[in-house]
C-alpha positions in Angstrom: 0.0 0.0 0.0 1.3 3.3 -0.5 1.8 6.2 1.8 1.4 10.1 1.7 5.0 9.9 2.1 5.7 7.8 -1.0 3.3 9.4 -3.1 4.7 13.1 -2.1 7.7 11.8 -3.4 6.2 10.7 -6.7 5.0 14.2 -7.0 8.4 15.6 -5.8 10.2 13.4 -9.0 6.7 14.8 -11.1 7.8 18.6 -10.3 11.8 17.3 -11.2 10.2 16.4 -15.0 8.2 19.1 -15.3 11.0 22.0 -14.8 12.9 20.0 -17.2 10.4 20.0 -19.8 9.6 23.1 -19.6 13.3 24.0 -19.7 13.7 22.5 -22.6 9.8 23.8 -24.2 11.9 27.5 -23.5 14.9 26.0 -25.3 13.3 24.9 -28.7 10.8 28.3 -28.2 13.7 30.4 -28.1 15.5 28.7 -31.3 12.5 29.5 -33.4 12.0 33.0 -32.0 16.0 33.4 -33.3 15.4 31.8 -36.6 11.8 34.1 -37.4 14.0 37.3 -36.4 16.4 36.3 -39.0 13.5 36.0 -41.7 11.5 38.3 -40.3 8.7 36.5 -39.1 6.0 37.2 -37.2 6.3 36.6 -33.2 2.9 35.4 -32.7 0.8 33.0 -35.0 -2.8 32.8 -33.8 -3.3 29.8 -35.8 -1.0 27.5 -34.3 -1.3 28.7 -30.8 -4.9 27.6 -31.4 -3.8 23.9 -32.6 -1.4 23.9 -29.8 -4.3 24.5 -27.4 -6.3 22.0 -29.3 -3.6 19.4 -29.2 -2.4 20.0 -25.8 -5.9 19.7 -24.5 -7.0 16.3 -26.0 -3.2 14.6 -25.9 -5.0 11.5 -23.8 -8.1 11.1 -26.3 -10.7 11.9 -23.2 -11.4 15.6 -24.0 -14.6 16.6 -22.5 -14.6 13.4 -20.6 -13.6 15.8 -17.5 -14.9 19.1 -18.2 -12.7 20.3 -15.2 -9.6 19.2 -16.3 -10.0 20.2 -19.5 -10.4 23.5 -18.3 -7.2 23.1 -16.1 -5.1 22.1 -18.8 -6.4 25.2 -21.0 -5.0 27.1 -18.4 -2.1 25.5 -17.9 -1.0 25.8 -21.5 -2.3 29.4 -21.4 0.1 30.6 -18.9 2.5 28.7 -20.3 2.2 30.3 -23.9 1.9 33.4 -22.1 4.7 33.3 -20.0 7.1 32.1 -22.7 6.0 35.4 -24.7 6.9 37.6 -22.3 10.0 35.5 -21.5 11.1 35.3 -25.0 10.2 39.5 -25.6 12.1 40.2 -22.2 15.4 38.5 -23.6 15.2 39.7 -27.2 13.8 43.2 -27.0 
C-alpha cells in the first residue's frame, strides 16, 4: 500500500520532469523566435497557438470526458504560452 510519504515523493520526482520540460519547451521556443528574427517573421501566429491549445488539451483522447480538467489544462498551457511570450520578448527586446 502506498503512503502520503511515498506518493509526495512521486510528485516531488513529477515537479523534477516538469521543470525540465519546460526548460527544454523555452529551449526549442527560443531557437524559433531566433530563426523568425532572422526572416522576419512574425512573433505570434494565432493559428498554431490555437492547434497547440487544441492538441495540448485532447493529448489523452478523453477531451470533454472531465470538463474540469480540460479547463485546467487550458489554463495551464495558457500561462504557459503566455509566460514564454513575455519570457522570450524580455530577452530579445
Amino acid at each position: 500500500m502506498k503512503t502520503i510519504d511515498s506518493l509526495r515523493q512521486e510528485i516531488d520526482q513529477v515537479h523534477k520532469e516538469m521543470h525540465a520540460l519546460l526548460a527544454r519547451r523555452r529551449d526549442l521556443t527560443m531557437a524559433i523566435w531566433e530563426i523568425k528574427k532572422e526572416q522576419n517573421l512574425p512573433f505570434f501566429n494565432a493559428q498554431r497557438e490555437n492547434k497547440i491549445m487544441a492538441d495540448f488539451v485532447n493529448l489523452d483522447g478523453k477531451q470533454g470526458q472531465d470538463p474540469e480538467f480540460d479547463a485546467l489544462l487550458k489554463g495551464v498551457m495558457t500561462s504557459v504560452l503566455r509566460e514564454y511570450e513575455k519570457y522570450l520578448k524580455s530577452k530579445h527586446s
